[in-house]
C-alpha positions as a printed Julia matrix, in Angstrom:
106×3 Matrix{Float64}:
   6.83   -7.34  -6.17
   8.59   -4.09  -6.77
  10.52   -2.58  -4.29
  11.17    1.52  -4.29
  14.48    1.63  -1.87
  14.99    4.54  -2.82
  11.37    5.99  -1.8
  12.05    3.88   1.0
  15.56    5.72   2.48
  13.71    9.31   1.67
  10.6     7.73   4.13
  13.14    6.92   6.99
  15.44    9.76   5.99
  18.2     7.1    5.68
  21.09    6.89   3.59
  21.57    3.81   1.43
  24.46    1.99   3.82
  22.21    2.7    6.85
  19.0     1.9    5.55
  20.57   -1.57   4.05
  21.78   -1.97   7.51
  18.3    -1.83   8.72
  17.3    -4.41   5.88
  19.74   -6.63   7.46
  17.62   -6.72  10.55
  14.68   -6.86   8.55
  15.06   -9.94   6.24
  15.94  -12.79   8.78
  13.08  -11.4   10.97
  10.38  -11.54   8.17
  12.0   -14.77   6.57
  11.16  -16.06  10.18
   7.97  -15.28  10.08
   7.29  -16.81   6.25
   8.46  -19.81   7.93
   6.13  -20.03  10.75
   3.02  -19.09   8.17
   4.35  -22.1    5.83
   3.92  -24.2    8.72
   0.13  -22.61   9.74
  -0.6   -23.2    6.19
   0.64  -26.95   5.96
  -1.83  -26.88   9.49
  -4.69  -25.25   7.78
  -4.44  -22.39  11.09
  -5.96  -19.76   9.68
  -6.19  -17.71  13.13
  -2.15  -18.54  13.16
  -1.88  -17.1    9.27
  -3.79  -14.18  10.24
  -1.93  -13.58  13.17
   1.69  -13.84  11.25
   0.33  -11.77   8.46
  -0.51   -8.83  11.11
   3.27   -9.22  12.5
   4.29   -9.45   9.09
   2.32   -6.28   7.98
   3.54   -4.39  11.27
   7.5    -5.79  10.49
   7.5    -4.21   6.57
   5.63   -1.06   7.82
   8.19   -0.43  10.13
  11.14   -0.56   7.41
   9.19    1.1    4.72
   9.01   -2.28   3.01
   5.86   -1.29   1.31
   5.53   -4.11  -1.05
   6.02   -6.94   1.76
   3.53   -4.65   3.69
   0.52   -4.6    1.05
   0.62   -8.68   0.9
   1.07   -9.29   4.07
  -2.4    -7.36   4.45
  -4.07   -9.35   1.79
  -2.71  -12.85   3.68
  -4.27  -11.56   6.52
  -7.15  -10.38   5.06
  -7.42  -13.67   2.91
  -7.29  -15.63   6.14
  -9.41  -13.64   8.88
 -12.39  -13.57   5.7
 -11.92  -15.8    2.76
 -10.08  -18.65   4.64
  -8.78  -19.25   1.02
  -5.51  -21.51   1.58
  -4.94  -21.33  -2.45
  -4.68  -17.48  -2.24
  -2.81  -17.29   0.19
  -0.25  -20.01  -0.92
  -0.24  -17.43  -3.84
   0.88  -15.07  -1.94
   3.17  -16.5    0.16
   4.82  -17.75  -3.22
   5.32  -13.78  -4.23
   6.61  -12.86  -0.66
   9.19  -15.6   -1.25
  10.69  -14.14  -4.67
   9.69  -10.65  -3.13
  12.21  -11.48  -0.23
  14.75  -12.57  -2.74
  15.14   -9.63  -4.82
  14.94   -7.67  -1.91
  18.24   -9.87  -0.33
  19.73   -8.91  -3.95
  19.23   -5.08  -3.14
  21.28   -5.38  -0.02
């Protein structure tokens, strides 16, 4: 998962101390949230993992965090249609190292 920061501050019309700022607010929230679709997924709730994955899609729009924002889609998408827990653990897996680099950036 690549992350443009750049692209990102030039979106919000940010500079970089701000915009990490605003990634500070960002991570725990979305970290939060990986938590909660962990649990859905140890559950099998798919209405639950589409329901974090909209929150989740909504959170990264908000921050320009494009990359969090496109699979977040796809784990919603994977839930409301497929139902396909082994995609979405897939996914879930990238948001994780995703969320990592992007703690590195910061």
């Amino acid at each position: 998962m690549e992350f443009d920061k750049k692209k990102a501050m030039d979106e919000m019309g940010e500079d970089e101390e701000s915009y990490n700022e605003l990634l500070r607010i960002f991570c725990p929230d979305a970290e939060i949230e990986l938590k909660k679709l962990e649990e859905a997924l140890k559950a099998d709730n798919f209405d639950e993992i589409v329901r974090i994955g909209h929150t989740l899609k909504g959170l990264a729009a908000n921050f320009y965090v494009t990359p969090v924002q496109v699979i977040a889609k796809n784990i919603e998408h994977l839930a409301r249609v497929r139902r396909d827990k082994q995609a979405i653990v897939g996914n879930l897996q990238i948001l994780k190292e995703g969320m990592a680099e992007l703690r590195r950036q910061i």
